[in-house]
C-alpha positions as CSV (number, residue, x, y, z in Angstrom):
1,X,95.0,49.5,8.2
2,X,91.7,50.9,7.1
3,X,89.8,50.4,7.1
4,X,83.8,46.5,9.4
5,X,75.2,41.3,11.0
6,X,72.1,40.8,12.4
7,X,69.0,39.0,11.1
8,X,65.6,39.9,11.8
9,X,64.5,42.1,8.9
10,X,65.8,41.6,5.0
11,X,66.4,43.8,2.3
12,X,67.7,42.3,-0.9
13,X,68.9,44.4,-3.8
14,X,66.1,45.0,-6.2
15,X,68.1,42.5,-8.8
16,X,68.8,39.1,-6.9
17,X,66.9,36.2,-5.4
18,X,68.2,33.5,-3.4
19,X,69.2,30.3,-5.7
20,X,70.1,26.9,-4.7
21,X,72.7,26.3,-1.8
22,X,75.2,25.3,-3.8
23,X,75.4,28.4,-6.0
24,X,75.2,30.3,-2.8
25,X,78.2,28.4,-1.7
26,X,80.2,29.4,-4.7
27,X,79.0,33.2,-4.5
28,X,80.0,33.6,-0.9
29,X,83.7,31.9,-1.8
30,X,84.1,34.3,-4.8
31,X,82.3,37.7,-2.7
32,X,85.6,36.3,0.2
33,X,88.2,36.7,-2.6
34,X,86.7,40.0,-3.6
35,X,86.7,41.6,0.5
36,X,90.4,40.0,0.7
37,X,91.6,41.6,-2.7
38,X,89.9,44.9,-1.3
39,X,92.1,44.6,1.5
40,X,95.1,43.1,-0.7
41,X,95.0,46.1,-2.4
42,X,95.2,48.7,0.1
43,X,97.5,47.2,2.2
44,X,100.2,47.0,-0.8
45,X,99.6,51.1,-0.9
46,X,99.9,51.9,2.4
47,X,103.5,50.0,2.7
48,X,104.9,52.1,-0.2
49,X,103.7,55.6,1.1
50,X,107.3,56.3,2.0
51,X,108.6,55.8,-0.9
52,X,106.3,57.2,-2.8
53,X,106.5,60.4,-0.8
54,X,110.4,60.3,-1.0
55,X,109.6,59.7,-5.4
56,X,107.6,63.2,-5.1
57,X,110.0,65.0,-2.4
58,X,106.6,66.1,-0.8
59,X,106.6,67.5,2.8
60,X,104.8,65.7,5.3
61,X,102.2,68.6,4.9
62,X,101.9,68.3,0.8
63,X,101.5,64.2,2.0
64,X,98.8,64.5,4.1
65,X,96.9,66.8,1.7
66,X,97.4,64.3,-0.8
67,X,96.5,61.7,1.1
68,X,92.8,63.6,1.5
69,X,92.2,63.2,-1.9
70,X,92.3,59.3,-1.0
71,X,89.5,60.3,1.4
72,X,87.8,62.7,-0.5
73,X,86.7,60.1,-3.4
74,X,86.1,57.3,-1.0
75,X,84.1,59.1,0.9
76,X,82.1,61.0,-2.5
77,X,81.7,57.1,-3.9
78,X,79.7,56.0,-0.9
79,X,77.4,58.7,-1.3
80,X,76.7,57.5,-4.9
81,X,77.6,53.4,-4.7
82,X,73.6,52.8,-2.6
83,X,72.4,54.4,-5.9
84,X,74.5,52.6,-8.1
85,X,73.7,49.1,-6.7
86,X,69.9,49.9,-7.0
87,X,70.4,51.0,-10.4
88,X,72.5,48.2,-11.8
89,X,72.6,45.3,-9.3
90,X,75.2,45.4,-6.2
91,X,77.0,42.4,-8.3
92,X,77.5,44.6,-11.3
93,X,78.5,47.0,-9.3
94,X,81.2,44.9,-7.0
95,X,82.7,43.3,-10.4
96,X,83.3,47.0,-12.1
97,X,84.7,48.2,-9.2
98,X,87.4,45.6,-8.1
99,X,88.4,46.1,-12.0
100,X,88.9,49.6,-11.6
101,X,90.3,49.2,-8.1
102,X,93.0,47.3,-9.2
103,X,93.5,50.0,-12.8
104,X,93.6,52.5,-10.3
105,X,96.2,51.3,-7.7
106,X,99.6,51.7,-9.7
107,X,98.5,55.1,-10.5
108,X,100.2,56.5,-7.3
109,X,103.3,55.2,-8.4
110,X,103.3,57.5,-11.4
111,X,103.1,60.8,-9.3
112,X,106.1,63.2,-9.3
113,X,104.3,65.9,-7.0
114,X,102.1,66.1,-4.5
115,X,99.5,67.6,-6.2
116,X,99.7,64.6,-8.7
117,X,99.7,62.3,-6.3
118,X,96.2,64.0,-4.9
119,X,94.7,63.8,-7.8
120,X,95.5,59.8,-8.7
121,X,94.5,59.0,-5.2
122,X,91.1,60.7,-5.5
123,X,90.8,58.1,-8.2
124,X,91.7,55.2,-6.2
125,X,89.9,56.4,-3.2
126,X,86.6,56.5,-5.5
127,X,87.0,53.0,-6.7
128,X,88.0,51.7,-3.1
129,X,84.8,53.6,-1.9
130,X,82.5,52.2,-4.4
131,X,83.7,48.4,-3.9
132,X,83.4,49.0,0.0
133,X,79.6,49.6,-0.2
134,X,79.1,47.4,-3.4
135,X,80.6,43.9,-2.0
136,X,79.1,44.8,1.5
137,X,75.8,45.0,-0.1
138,X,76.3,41.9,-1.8
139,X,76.9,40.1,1.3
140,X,74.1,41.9,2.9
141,X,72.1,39.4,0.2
142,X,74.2,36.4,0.5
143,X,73.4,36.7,4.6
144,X,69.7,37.2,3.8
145,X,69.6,33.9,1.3
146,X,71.3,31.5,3.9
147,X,69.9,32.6,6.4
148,X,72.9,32.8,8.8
149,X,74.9,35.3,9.9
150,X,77.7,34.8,7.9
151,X,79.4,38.8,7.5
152,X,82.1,38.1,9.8
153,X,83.4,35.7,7.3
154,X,83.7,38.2,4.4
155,X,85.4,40.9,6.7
156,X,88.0,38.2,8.0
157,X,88.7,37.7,4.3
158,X,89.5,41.3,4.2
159,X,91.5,41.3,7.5
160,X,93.6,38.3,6.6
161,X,94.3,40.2,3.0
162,X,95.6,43.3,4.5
163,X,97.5,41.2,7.0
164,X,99.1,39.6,3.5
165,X,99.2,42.7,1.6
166,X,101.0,44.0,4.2
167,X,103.9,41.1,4.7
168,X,104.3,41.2,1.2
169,X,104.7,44.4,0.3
170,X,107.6,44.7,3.2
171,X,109.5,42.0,1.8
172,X,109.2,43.2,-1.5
173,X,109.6,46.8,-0.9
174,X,113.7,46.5,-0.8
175,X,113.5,44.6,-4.4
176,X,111.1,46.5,-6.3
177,X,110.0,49.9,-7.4
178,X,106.7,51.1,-6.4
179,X,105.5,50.9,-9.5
180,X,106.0,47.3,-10.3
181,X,105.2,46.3,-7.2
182,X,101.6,47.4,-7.5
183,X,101.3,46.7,-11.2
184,X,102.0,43.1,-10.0
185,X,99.3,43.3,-6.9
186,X,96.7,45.3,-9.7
187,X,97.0,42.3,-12.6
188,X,96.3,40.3,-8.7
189,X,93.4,42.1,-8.4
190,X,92.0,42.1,-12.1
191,X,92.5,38.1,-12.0
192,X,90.2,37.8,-8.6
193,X,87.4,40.4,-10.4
194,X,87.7,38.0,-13.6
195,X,86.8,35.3,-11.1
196,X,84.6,36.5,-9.2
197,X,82.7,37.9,-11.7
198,X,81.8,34.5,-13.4
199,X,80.2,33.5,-10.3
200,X,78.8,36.5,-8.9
201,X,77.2,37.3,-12.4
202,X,75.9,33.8,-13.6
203,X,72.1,33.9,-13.7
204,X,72.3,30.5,-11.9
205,X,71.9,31.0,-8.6
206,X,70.2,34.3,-7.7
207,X,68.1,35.3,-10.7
208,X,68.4,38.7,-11.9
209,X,64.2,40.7,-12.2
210,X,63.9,43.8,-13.9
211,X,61.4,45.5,-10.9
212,X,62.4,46.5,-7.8
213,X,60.8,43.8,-5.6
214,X,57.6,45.1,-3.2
215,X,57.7,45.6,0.6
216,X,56.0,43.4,2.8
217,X,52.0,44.7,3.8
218,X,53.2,47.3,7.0
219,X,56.8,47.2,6.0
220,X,58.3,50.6,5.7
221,X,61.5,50.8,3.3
222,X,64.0,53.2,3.7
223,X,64.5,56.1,1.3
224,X,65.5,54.4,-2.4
225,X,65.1,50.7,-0.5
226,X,63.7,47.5,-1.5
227,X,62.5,44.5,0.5
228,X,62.0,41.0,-0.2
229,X,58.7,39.3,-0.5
230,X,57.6,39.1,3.4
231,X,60.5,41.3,4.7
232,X,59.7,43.8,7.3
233,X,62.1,46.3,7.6
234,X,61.3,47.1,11.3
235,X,58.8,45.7,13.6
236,X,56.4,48.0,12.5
237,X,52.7,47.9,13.9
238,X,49.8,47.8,10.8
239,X,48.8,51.2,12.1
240,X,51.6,53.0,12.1
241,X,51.9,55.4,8.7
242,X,53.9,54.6,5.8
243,X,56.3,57.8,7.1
244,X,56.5,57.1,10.7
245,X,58.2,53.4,9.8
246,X,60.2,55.3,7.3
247,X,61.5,57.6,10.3
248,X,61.9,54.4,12.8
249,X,63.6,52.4,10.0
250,X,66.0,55.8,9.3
251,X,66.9,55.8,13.1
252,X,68.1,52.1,13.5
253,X,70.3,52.4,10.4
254,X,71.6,55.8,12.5
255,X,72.6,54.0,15.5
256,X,74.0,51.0,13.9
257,X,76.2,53.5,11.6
258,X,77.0,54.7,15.2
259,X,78.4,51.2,16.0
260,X,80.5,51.4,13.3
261,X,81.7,54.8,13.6
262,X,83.2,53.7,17.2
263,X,84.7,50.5,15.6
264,X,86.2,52.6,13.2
265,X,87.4,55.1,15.6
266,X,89.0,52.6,17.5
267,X,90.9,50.6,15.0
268,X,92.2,53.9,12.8
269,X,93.7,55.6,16.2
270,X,95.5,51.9,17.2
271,X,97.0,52.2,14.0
272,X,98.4,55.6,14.3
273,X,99.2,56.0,17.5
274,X,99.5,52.3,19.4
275,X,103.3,51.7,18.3
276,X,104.3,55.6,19.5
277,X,102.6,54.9,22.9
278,X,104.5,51.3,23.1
279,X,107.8,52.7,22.6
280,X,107.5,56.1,23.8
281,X,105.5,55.7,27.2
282,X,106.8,51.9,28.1
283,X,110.2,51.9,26.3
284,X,109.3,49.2,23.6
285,X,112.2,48.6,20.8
286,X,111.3,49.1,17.5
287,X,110.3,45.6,16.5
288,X,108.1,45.0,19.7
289,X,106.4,48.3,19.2
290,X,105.4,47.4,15.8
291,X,103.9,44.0,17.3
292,X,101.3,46.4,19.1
293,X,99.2,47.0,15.8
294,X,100.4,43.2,14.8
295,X,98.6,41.6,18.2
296,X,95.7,43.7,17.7
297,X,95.0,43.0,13.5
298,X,95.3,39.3,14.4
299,X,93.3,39.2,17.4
300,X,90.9,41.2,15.4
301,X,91.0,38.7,12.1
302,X,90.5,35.4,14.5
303,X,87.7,37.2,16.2
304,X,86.1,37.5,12.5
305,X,86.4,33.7,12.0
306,X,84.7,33.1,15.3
307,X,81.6,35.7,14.5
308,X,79.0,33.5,12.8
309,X,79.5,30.7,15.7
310,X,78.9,33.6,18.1
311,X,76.4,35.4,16.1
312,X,74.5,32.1,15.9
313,X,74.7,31.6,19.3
314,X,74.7,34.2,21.1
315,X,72.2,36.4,19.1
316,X,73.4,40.1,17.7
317,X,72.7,42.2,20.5
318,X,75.0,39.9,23.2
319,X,77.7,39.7,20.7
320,X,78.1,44.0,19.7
321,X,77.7,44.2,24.1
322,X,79.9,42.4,24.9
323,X,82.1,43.2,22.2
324,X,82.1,46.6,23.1
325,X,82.9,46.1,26.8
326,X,85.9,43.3,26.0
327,X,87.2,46.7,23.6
328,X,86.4,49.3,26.6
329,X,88.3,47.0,29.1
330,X,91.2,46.0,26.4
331,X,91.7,49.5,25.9
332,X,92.0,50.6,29.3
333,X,94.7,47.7,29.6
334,X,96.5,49.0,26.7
335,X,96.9,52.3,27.8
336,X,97.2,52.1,31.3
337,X,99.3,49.0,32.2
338,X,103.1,49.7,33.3
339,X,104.5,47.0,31.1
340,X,104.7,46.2,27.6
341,X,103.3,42.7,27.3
342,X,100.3,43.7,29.0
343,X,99.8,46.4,27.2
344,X,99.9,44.0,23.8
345,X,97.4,41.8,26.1
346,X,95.6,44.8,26.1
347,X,95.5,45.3,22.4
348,X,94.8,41.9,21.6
349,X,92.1,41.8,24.0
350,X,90.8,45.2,22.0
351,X,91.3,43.5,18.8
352,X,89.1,40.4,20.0
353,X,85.8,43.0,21.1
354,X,85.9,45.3,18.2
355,X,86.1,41.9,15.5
356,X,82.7,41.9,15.2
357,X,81.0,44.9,15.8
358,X,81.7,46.5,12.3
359,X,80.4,43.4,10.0
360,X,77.2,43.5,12.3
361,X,76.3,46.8,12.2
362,X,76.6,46.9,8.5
363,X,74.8,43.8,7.7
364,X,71.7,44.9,9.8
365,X,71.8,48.2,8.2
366,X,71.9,46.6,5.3
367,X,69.1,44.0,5.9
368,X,66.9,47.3,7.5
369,X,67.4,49.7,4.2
370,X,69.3,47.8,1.4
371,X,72.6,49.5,0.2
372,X,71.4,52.8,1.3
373,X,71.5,51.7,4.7
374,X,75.1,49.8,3.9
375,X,76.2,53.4,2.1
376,X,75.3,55.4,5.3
377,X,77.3,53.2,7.5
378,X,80.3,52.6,5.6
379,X,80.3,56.4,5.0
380,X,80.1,56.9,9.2
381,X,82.1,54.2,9.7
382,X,84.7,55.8,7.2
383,X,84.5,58.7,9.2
384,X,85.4,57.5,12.4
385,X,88.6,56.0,11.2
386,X,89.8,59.7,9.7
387,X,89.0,61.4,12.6
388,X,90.5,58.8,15.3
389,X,94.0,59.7,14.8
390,X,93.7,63.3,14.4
391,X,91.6,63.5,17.9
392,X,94.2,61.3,19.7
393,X,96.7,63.7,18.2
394,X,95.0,66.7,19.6
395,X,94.7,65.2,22.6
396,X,97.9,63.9,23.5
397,X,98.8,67.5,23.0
398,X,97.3,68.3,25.3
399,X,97.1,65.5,28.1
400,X,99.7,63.2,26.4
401,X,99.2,59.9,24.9
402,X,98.2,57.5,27.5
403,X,95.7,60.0,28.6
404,X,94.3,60.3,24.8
405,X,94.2,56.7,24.0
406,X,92.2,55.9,27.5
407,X,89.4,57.8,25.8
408,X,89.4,55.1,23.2
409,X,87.9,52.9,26.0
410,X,84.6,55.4,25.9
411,X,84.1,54.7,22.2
412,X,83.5,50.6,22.8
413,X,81.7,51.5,25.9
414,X,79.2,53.8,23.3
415,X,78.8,50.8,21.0
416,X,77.7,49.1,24.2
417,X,75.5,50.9,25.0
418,X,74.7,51.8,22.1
419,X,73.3,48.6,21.1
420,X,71.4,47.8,24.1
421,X,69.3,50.8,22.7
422,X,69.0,49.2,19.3
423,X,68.1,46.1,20.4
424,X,65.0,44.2,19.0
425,X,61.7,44.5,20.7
426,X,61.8,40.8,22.0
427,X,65.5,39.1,20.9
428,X,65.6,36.6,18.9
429,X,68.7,34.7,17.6
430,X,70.0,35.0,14.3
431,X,70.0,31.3,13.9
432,X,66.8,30.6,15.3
433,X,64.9,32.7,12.8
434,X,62.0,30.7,11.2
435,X,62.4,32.9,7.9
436,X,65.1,35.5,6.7
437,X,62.7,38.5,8.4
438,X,61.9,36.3,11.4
């Protein structure tokens, strides 16, 4: 399934201000039901690809070119969502886009060739892109006006709706046509943006302002970026100029976007290629080769519950390091180990270390240059989960499949390492922040 915190600096869309704690309450229940529908959603698609590709005789060459033009307008609508949300409000933005996500989904259904179905899942793909960055940015606020590190929370909404999506649309596969089936999940999805939207767009609890809201004296904002009153967007020294802050500011969004590339990497080759390597190298059945993926998205969903505790108490940089070596050593046990429950361990173990690395590198990117900096990563992030399975392909080619998914172990050691680099100056816990830039 497809496809991801820190605190020190804020960036709040140009449009909201924090508002009392219980309408934040209700805004961060309604922005859970949105990430879960987004996940809902796609997970009721990807169980009927086969019989959508046995409704449009394609060959499993014609698929996969459709199946691009998912990617293709995903990955054009992350490019142009960070502008959207600064233009009309990341709320607005979310709302319209969970709409047209779920108008969008049956359209698949209707294909009856290829180069239909191409074209129908370009438009899906663009409104699944556009809500990706939209309610990540909105979360990106909700984090900044409690104060507490909360994005695991939303992407174990999305986890646990996949997970459902997924159940669901196997047990209804045998009894329905494609087509009904994801008219029913799409009038789903248009109930939860009907919802959601009456909390996320009341003028209640974060007030709407017509100006983009000014940096903080020294503050540098990233390219189209707003702050808050008294953000910082990087520790920034009074002397430094404006561009120099703008350049540090575009390099920490870079490496966290990194993070989230490896994540993403990770999670999209488990997917493809975990099963194959449980019932091909170690001689799983059928059922306990599909548990692989299964032990993995649940270890990964529980890990999401269990990130703002850990956030909270650990601080961001101890929680994406040693998430990124529990992934590197899961991996390793996955692919290496001589029997088939230790190789679940293994996935399980990989599932726990990448939970949180995704939801905390977007969330800082986000607090560092508003919904560009959620854009860029989602869009990186995006990209590692296409090219994982392709690479592990190639490789197991080459080396086979054991050898290929070892490497996997590399990418959580980069997100390691990779955050030691991007750590703050002096660390300071999430929690222990005296003010949302703090």
């Amino acid at each position: 399934m497809w496809l991801v915190n820190k605190i020190p600096d804020v960036r709040i869309t140009p449009r909201w201000r924090p508002g009392p704690q219980g309408d934040l309450s209700r805004r961060r229940a309604a922005l859970c039901a949105v990430f879960a529908a987004h996940g809902f959603m796609f997970a009721s698609w990807a169980v009927r690809v086969p019989a959508v590709k046995e409704q449009t005789a394609a060959s499993a060459a014609a698929l996969g070119l459709a199946l691009l033009g998912l990617s293709a307008g995903a990955v054009a609508t992350m490019l142009l969502a960070g502008a959207l949300c600064r233009r009309f409000g990341s709320p607005r933005v979310t709302v319209l886009s969970c709409a047209l996500l779920s108008l969008t989904l049956p359209l698949p259904a209707l294909a009856g060739s290829a180069l239909a179905l191409g074209l129908l899942l370009t438009a899906f793909g663009a409104a699944y892109g556009c809500l990706n960055v939209a309610m990540n940015s909105v979360a990106v606020d909700i984090v900044t006006a409690l104060r507490r590190p909360v994005m695991p929370g939303f992407h174990a909404a999305w986890s646990f709706g996949g997970l459902a999506g997924a159940v669901l649309g196997g047990l209804l596969a045998p009894h329905l046509s494609p087509l009904r089936h994801l008219l029913l999940v799409a009038l789903a999805g248009l109930l939860v943006s009907a919802l959601a939207g009456r909390v996320l767009l009341t003028r209640h609890g974060l007030l709407f302002s017509d100006a983009p809201e000014a940096a903080a004296p020294g503050a540098a904002a990233a390219p189209g970026a707003s702050a808050a009153p008294g953000a910082a967007a990087a520790p920034v020294s009074r002397r430094d100029p404006a561009w120099r802050g703008t350049l540090r500011t575009g390099r920490m969004v870079g490496l966290f976007g990194l993070i989230a590339l490896c994540a993403a990497y990770d999670e999209g080759a488990i997917g493809d290629w975990g099963a194959l390597h449980l019932r091909q190298d170690l001689g799983a059945d059928a059922g306990l080769a599909a548990a692989g993926y299964a032990a993995f998205a649940l270890a990964e969903a529980s890990g999401r519950l269990s990130g703002t505790a850990l956030l909270e108490r650990l601080g961001r940089t101890r929680v994406l390091i040693l998430g990124g070596l529990i992934a590197c050593a899961g991996m390793l046990l996955a692919s290496l180990a001589p029997d088939v429950w230790l190789a679940l361990a293994g996935f399980a173990a990989t599932g726990l270390g990448l939970a949180n690395l995704f939801p905390a590198a977007i969330a800082r990117a986000g607090r560092l240059a508003g919904s560009t900096g959620v854009a860029l990563t989602s869009l990186l992030g995006y990209s590692g989960f296409l090219l994982g399975p392709p690479a592990i392909g190639f490789l197991a080619s080459q080396a086979g499949l054991r050898t290929g998914l070892t490497t996997l172990s590399f990418l959580g050691l980069a997100a390691a390492m990779i955050a030691w680099v991007s750590r703050d100056p002096p660390e300071v816990s999430e929690a222990a922040s005296p003010h949302p830039g703090g």
